[in-house]
N, C-alpha and C positions, 0 to 999 in steps of 0.2 A: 527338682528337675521338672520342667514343665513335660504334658504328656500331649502328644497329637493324635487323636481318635479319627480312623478310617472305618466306615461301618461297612458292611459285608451283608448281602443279600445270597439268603438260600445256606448260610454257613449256621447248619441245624443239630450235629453232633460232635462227638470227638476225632473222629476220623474225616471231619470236613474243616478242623480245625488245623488236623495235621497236614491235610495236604496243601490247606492257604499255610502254613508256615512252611511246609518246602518250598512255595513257590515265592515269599519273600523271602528266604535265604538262596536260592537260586538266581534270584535277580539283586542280590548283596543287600539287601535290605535286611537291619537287625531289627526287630519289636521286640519292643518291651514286653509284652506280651500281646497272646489272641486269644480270645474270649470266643462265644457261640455270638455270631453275629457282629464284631468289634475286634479290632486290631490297636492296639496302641504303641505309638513310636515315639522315638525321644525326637525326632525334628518332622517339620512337615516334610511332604515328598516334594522334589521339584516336577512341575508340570512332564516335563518327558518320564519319569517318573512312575508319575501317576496313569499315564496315557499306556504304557509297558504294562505296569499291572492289572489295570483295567483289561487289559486285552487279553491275557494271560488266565485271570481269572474267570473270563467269559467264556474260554476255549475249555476250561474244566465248571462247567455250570454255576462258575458265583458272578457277582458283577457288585462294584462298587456301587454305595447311596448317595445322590450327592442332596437330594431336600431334606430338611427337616423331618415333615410330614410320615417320604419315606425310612427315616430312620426311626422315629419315632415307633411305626407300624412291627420295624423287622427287629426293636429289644422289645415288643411287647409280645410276638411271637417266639423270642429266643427265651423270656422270663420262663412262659408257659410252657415252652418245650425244656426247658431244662429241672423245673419244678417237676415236671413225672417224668421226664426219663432219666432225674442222675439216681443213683443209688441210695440215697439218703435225701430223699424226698419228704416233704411236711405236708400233704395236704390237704390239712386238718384247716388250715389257714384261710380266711377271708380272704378270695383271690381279688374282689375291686380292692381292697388295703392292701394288698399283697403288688400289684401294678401300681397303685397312686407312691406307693411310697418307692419303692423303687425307682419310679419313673417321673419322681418330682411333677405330679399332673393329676389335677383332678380329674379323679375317676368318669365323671360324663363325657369329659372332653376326649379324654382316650377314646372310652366304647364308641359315640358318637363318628369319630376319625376311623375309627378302623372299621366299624361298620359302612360308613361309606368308602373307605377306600377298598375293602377284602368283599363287601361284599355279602357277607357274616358278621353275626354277634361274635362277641368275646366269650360270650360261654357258647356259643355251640362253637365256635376253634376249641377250646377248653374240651368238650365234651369227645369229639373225635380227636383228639389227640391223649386223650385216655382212653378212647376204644381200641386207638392202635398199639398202646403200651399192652393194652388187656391181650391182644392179639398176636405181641409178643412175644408175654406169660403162656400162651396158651399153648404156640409152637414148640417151644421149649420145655412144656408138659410136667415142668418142675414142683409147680406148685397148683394144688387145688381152688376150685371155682372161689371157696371162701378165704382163702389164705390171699388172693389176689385182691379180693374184695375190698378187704382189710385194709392190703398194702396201698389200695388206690383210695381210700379214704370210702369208699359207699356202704350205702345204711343195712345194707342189706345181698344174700347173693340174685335175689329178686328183683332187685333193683338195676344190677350191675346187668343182669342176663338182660333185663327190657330194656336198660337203654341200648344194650350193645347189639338185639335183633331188631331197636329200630333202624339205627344208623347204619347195620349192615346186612339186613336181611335173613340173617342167620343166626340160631340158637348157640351159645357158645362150645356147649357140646358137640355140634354138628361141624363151628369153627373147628375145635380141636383134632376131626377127624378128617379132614379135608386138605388140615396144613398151613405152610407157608405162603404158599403161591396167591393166596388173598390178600398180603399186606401191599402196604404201600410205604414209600421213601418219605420221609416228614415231612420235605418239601413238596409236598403234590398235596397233604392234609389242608 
């Protein structure tokens, strides 16, 4: 069965995956499945369609991709955001081989694109989107400075505390007393 890939901008967890699946079974659309970032259907959409869910998903903050460029950009985002936030995370892993292979693309050509297109490197998206997991960890008060350390792959809790009072001004201990009210939604990272 052939598959038709619709890609999905700002569609960054599980619960932005559920609500693009109610909103294509609301407007009678079955996918084969929805990924972080990708939709896949067994036929393409017909234009009215696609014009319906575009507008749909705009009204709850996603919007269809229609260039390459930006598709390319929003599975290089959804790789990186799904490698630390799912549960069983490796990332112990070479992230340029970690994107080249995934993303059938030489490593330059990606950083190069996304760097021009975001604005930012690939490792520092990479790098705040591991301060917000850290940030996470820390509201949640579950785990200790080095147990997180551990779990997000850094050398050290020396290490983890200075990147994370560079990027956010604040010592992690001083995050963890202060709270939630500092994070941000992955789409804003």
């Amino acid at each position: 069965m052939e598959e038709f890939k619709l890609y999905i901008k700002n569609m960054v967890c599980r619960r932005c995956m559920m609500a693009v699946e109610r909103l294509l079974h609301d407007q009678g659309i079955e996918p084969l499945s929805v990924g972080l970032g990708v939709i896949s259907l067994p036929r393409p959409l017909t234009p009215q369609e696609r014009t319906t869910l575009d507008r749909s998903l705009r009204e709850v903050g996603f919007e269809l991709i229609d260039g390459r460029r930006e598709r390319l950009i929003e599975q290089v985002k959804s790789l990186i955001i799904e490698l630390i936030h799912n549960e069983n995370n490796d990332l112990k892993v070479n992230l340029s081989n970690y994107l080249s292979s995934h993303l059938h693309h030489d490593y330059n050509y990606i950083s190069s694109l996304f760097s021009e297109v975001e604005g930012i490197t690939i490792e520092k998206y990479f790098i705040h989107q591991k301060i917000e997991r850290v940030k996470e960890l820390l509201v949640y008060d579950e785990l200790s400075l080095g147990e997180i350390a551990a779990l997000l792959n850094y050398s050290s809790v020396a290490h983890l505390s200075a990147q994370f009072k560079k990027v956010t001004g604040l010592t992690p201990s001083h995050f963890r007393t202060i709270g939630a009210g500092r994070r941000r939604p992955l789409d804003e990272v």
